[in-house]
PyMOL Python script that loads the backbone (N, CA, C, O; Angstrom):
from pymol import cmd

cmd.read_pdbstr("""\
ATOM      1  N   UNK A   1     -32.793   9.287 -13.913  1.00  0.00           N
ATOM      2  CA  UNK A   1     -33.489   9.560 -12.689  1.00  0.00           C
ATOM      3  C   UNK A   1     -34.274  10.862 -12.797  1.00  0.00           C
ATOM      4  O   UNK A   1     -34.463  11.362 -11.688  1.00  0.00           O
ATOM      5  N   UNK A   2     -34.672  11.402 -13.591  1.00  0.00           N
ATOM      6  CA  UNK A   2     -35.473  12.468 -14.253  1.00  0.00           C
ATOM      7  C   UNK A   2     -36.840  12.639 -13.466  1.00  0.00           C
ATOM      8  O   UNK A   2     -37.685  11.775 -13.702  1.00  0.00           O
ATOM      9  N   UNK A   3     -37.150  13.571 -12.622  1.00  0.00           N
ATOM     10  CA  UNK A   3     -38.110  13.568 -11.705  1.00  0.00           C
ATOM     11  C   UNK A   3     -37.517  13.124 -10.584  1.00  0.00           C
ATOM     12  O   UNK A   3     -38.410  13.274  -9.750  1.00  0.00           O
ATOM     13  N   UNK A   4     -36.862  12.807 -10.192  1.00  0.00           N
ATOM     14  CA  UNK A   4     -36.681  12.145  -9.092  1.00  0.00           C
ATOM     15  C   UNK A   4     -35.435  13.122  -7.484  1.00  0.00           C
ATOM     16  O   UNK A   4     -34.204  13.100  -7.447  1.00  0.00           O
ATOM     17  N   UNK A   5     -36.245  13.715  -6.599  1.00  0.00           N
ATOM     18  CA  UNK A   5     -35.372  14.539  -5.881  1.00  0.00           C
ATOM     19  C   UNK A   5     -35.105  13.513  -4.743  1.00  0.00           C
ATOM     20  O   UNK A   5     -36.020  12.781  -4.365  1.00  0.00           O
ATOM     21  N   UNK A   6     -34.221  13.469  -4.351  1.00  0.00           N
ATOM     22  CA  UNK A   6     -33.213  12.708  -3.254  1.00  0.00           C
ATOM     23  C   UNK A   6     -32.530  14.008  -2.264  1.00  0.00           C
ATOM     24  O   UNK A   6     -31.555  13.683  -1.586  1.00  0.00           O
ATOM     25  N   UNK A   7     -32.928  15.202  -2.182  1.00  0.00           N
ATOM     26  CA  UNK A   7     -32.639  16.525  -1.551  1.00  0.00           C
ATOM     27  C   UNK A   7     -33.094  15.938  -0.128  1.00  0.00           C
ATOM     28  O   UNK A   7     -34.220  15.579   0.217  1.00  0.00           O
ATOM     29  N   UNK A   8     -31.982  15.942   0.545  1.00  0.00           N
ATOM     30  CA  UNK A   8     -31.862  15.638   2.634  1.00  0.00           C
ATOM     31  C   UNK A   8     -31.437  14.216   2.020  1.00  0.00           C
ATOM     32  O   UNK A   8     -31.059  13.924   3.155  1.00  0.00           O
ATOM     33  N   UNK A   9     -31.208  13.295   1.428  1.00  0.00           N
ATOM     34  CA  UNK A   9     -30.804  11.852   1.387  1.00  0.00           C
ATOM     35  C   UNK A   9     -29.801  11.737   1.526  1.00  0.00           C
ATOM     36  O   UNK A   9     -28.983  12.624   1.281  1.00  0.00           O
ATOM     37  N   UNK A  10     -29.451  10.313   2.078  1.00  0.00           N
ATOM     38  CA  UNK A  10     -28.182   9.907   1.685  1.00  0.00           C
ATOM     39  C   UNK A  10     -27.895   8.442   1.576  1.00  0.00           C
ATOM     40  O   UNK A  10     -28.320   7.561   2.324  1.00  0.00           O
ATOM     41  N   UNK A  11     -26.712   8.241   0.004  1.00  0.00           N
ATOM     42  CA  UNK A  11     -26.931   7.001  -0.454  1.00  0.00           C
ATOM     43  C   UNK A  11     -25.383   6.643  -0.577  1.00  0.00           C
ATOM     44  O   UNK A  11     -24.604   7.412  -1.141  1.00  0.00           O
ATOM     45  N   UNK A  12     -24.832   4.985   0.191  1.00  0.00           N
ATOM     46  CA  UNK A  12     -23.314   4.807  -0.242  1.00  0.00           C
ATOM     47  C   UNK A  12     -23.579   3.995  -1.496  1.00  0.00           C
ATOM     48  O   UNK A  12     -24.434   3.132  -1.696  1.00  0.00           O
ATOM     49  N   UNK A  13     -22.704   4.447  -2.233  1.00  0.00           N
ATOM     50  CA  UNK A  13     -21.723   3.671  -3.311  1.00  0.00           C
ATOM     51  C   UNK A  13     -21.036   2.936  -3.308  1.00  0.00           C
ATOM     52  O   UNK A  13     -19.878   3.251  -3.579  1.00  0.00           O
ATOM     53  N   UNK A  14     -21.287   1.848  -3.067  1.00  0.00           N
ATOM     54  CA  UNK A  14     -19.803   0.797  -3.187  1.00  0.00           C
ATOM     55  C   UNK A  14     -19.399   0.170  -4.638  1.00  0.00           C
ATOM     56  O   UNK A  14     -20.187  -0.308  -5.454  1.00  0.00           O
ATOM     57  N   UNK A  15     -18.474   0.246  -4.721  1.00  0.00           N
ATOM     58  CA  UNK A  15     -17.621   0.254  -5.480  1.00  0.00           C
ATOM     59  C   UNK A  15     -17.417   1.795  -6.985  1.00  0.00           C
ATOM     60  O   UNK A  15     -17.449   1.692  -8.211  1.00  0.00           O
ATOM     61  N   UNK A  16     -17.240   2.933  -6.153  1.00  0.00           N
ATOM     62  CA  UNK A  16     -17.681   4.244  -6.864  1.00  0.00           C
ATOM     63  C   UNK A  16     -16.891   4.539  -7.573  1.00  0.00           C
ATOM     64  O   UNK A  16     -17.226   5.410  -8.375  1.00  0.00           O
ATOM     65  N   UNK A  17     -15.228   3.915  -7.687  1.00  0.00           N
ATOM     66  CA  UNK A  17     -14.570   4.326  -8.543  1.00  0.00           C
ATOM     67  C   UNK A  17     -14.273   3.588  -9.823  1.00  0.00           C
ATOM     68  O   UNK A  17     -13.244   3.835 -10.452  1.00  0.00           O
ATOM     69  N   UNK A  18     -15.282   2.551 -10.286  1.00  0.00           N
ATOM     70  CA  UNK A  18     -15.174   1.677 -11.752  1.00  0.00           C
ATOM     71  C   UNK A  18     -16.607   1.270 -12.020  1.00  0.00           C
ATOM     72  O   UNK A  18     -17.663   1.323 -11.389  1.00  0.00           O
ATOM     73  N   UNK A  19     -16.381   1.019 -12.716  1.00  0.00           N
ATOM     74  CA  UNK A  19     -17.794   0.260 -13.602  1.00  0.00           C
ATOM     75  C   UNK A  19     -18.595   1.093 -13.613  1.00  0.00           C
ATOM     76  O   UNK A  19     -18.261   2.195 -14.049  1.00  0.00           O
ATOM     77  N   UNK A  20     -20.468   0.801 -12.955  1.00  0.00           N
ATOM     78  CA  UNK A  20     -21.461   1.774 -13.378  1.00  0.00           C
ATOM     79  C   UNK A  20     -21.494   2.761 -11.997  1.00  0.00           C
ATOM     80  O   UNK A  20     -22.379   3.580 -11.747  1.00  0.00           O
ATOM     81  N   UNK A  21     -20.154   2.437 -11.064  1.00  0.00           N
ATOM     82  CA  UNK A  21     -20.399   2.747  -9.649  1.00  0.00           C
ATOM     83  C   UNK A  21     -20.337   4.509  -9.746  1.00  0.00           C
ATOM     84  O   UNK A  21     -21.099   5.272  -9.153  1.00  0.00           O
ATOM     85  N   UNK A  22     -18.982   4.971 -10.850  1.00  0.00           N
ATOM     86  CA  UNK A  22     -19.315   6.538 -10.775  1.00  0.00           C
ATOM     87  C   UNK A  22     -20.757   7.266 -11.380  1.00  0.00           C
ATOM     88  O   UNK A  22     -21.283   8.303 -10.977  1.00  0.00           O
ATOM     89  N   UNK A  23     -21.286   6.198 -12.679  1.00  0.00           N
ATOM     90  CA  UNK A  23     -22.417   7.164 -13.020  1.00  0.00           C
ATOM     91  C   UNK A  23     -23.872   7.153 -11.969  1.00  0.00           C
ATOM     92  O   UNK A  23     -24.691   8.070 -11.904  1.00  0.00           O
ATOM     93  N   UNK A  24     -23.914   5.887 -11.218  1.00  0.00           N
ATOM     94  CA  UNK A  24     -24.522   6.104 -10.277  1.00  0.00           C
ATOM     95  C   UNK A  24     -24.585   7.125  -8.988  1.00  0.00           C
ATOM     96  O   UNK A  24     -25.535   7.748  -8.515  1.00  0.00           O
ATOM     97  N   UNK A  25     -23.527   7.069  -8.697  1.00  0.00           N
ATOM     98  CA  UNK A  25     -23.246   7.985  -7.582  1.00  0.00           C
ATOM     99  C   UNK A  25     -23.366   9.480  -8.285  1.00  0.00           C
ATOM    100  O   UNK A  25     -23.700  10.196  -7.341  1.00  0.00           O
ATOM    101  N   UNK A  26     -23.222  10.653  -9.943  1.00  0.00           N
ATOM    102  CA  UNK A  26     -23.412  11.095 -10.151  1.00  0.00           C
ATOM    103  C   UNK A  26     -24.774  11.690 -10.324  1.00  0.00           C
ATOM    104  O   UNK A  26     -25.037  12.893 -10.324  1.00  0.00           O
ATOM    105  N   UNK A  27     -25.911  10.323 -10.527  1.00  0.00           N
ATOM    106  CA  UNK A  27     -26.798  10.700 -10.726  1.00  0.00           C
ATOM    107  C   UNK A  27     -27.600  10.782  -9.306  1.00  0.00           C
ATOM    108  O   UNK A  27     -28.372  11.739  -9.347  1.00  0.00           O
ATOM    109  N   UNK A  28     -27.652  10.217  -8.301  1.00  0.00           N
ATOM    110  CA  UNK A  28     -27.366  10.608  -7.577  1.00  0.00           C
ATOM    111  C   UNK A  28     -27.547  11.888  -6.922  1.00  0.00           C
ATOM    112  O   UNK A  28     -28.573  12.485  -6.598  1.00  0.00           O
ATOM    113  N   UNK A  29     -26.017  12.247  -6.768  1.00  0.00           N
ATOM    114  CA  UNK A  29     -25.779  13.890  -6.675  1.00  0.00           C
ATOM    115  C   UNK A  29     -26.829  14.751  -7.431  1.00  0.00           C
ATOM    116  O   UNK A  29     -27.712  15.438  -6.918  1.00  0.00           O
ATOM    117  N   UNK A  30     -26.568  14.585  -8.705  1.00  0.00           N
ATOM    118  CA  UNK A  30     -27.742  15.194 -10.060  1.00  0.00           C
ATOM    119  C   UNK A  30     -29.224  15.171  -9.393  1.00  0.00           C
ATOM    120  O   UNK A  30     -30.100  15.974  -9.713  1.00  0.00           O
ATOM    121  N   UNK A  31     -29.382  14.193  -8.471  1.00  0.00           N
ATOM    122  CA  UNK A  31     -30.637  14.661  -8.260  1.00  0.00           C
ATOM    123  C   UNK A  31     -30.962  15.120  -6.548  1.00  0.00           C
ATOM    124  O   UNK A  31     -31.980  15.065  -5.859  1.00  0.00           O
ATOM    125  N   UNK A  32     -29.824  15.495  -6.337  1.00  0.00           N
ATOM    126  CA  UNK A  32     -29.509  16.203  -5.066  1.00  0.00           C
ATOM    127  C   UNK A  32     -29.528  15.189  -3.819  1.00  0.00           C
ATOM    128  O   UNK A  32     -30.175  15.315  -2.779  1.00  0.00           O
ATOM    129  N   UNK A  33     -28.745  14.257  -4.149  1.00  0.00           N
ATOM    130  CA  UNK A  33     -28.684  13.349  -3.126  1.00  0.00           C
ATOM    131  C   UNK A  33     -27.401  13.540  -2.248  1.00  0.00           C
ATOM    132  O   UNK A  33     -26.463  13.675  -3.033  1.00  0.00           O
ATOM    133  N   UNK A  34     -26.985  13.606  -1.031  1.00  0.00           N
ATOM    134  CA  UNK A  34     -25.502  13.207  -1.204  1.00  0.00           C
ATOM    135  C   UNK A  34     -25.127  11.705  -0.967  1.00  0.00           C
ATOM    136  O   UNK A  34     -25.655  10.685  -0.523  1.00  0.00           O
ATOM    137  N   UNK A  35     -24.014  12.086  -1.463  1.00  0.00           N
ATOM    138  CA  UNK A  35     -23.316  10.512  -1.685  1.00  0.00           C
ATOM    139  C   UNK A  35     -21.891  10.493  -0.541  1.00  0.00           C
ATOM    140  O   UNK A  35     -21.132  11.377  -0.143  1.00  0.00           O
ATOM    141  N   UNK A  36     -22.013   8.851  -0.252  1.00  0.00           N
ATOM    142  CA  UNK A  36     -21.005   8.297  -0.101  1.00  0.00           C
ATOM    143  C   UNK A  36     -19.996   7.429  -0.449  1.00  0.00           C
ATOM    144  O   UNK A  36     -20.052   6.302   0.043  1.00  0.00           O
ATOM    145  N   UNK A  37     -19.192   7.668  -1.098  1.00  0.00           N
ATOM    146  CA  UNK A  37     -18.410   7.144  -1.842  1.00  0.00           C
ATOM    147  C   UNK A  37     -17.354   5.835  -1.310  1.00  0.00           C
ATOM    148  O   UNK A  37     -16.404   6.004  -0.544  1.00  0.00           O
ATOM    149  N   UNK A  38     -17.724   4.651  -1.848  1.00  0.00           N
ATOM    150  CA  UNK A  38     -16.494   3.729  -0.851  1.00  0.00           C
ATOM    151  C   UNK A  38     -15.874   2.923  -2.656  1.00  0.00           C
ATOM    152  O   UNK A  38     -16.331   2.897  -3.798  1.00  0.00           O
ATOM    153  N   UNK A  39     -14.535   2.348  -1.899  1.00  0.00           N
ATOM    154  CA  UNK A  39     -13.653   2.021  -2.792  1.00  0.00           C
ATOM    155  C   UNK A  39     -12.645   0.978  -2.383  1.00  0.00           C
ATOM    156  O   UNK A  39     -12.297   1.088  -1.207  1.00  0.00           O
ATOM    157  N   UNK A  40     -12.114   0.038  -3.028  1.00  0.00           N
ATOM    158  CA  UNK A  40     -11.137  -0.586  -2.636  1.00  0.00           C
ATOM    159  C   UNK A  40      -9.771  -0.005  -2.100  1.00  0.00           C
ATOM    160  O   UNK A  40      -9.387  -0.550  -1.066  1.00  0.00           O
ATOM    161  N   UNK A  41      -9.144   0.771  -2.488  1.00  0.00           N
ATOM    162  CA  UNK A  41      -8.265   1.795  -2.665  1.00  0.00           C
ATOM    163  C   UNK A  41      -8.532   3.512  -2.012  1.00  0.00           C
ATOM    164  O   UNK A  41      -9.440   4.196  -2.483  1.00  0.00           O
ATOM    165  N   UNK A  42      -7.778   3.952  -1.096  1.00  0.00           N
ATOM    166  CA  UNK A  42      -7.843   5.034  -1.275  1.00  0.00           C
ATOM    167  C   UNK A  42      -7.971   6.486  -2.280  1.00  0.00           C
ATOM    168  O   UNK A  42      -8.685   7.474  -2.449  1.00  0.00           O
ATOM    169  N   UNK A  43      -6.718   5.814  -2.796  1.00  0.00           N
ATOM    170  CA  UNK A  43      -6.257   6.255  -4.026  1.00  0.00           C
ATOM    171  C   UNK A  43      -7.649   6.958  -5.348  1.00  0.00           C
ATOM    172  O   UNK A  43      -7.901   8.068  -5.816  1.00  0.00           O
ATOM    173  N   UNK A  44      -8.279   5.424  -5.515  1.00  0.00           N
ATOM    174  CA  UNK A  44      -9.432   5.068  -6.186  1.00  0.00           C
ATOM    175  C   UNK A  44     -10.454   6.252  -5.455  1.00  0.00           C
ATOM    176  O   UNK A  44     -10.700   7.235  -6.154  1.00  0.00           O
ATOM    177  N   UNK A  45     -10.841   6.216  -4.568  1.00  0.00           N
ATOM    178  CA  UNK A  45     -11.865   6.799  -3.744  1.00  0.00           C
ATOM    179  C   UNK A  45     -11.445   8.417  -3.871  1.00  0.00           C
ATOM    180  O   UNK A  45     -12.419   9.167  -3.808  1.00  0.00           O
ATOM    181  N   UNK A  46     -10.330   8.975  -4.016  1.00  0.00           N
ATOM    182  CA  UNK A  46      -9.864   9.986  -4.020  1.00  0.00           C
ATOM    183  C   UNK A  46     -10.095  10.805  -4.943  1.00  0.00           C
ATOM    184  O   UNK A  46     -10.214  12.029  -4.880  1.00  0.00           O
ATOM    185  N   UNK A  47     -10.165  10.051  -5.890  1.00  0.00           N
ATOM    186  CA  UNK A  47     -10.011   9.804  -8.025  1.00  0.00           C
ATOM    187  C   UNK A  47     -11.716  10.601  -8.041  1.00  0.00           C
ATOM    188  O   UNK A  47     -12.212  11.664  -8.415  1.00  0.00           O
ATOM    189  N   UNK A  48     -12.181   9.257  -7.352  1.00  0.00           N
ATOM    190  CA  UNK A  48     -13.951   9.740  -7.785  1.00  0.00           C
ATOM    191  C   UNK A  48     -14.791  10.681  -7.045  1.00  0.00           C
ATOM    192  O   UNK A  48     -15.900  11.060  -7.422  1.00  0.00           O
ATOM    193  N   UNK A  49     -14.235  11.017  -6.032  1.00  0.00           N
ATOM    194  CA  UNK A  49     -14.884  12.146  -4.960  1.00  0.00           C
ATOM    195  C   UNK A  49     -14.508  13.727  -5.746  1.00  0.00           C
ATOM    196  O   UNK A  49     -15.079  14.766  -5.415  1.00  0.00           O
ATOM    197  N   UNK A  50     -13.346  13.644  -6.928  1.00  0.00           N
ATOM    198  CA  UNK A  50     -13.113  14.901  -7.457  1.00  0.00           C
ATOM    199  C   UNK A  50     -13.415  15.142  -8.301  1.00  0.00           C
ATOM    200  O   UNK A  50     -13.422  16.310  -8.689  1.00  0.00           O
ATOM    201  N   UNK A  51     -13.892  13.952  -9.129  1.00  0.00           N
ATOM    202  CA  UNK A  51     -15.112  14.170 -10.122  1.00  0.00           C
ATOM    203  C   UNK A  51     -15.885  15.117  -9.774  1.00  0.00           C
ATOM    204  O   UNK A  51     -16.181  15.411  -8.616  1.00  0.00           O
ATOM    205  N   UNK A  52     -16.322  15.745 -10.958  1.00  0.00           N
ATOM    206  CA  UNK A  52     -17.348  17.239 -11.101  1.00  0.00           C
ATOM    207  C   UNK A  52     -18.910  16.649 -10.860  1.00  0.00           C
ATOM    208  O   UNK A  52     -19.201  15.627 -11.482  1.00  0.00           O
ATOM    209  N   UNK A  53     -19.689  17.115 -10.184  1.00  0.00           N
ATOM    210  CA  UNK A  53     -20.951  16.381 -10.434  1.00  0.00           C
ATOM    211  C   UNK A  53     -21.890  16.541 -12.120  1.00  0.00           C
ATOM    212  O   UNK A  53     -21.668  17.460 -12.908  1.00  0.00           O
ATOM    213  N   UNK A  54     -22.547  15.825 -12.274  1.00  0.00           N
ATOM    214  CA  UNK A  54     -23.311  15.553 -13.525  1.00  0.00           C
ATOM    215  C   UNK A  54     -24.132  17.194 -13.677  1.00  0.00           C
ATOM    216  O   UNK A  54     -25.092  17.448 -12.950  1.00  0.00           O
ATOM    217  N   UNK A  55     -23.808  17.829 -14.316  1.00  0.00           N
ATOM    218  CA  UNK A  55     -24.635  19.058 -14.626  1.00  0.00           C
ATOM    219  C   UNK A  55     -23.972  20.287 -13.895  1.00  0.00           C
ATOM    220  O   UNK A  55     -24.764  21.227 -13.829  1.00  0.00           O
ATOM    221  N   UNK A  56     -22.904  20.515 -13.400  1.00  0.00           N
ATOM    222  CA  UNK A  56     -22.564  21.290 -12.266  1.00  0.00           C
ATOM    223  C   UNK A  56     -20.825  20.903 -12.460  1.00  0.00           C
ATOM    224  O   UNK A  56     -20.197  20.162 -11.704  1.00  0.00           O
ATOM    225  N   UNK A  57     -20.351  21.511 -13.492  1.00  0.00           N
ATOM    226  CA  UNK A  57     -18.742  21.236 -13.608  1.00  0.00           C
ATOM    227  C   UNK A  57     -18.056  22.202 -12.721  1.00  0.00           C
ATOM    228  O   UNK A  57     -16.830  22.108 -12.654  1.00  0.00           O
ATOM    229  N   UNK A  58     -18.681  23.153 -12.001  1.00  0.00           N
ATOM    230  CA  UNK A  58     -17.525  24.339 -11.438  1.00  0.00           C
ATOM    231  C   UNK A  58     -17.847  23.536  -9.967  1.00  0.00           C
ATOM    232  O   UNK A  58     -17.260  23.947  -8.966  1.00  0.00           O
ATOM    233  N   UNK A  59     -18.529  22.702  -9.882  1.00  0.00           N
ATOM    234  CA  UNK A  59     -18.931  22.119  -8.602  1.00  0.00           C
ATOM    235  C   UNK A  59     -18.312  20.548  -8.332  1.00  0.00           C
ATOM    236  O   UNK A  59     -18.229  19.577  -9.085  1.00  0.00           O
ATOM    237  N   UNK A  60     -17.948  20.736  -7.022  1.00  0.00           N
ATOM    238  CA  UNK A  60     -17.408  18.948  -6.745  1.00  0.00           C
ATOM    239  C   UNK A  60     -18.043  18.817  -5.683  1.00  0.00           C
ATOM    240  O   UNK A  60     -18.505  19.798  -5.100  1.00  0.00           O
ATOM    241  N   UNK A  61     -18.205  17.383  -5.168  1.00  0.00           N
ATOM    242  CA  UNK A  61     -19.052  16.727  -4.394  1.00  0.00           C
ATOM    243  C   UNK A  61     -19.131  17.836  -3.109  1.00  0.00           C
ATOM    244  O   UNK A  61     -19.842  17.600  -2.133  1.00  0.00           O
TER     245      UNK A  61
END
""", "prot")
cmd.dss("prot")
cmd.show_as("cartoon", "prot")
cmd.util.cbc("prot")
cmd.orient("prot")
């Protein structure tokens, strides 16, 4: 998503905690979007919201 600012957006994720659902929702973030994260599971949803964002490890969602 290189060029691409999503800064004031906002985009849900469904299904954010498997498949291509976390690198999406990272990139995403990466390009200053915020995200909403949905999941089958709490648990799951919990997992991927504490993920570090893509470029920004001292930083979480």
């Amino acid at each position: 998503m290189a060029g691409l600012d999503l800064t004031g957006r906002t985009a849900v994720v469904t299904g954010a905690s498997r498949g291509i659902g976390p690198a999406i929702a990272q990139a995403i973030a990466a390009a200053g979007g915020n995200v909403v994260l949905t999941s089958r599971s709490q648990e799951a949803a919990d997992a991927a919201a504490r993920t570090p964002r893509v470029g920004s490890p001292a930083r979480r969602w």
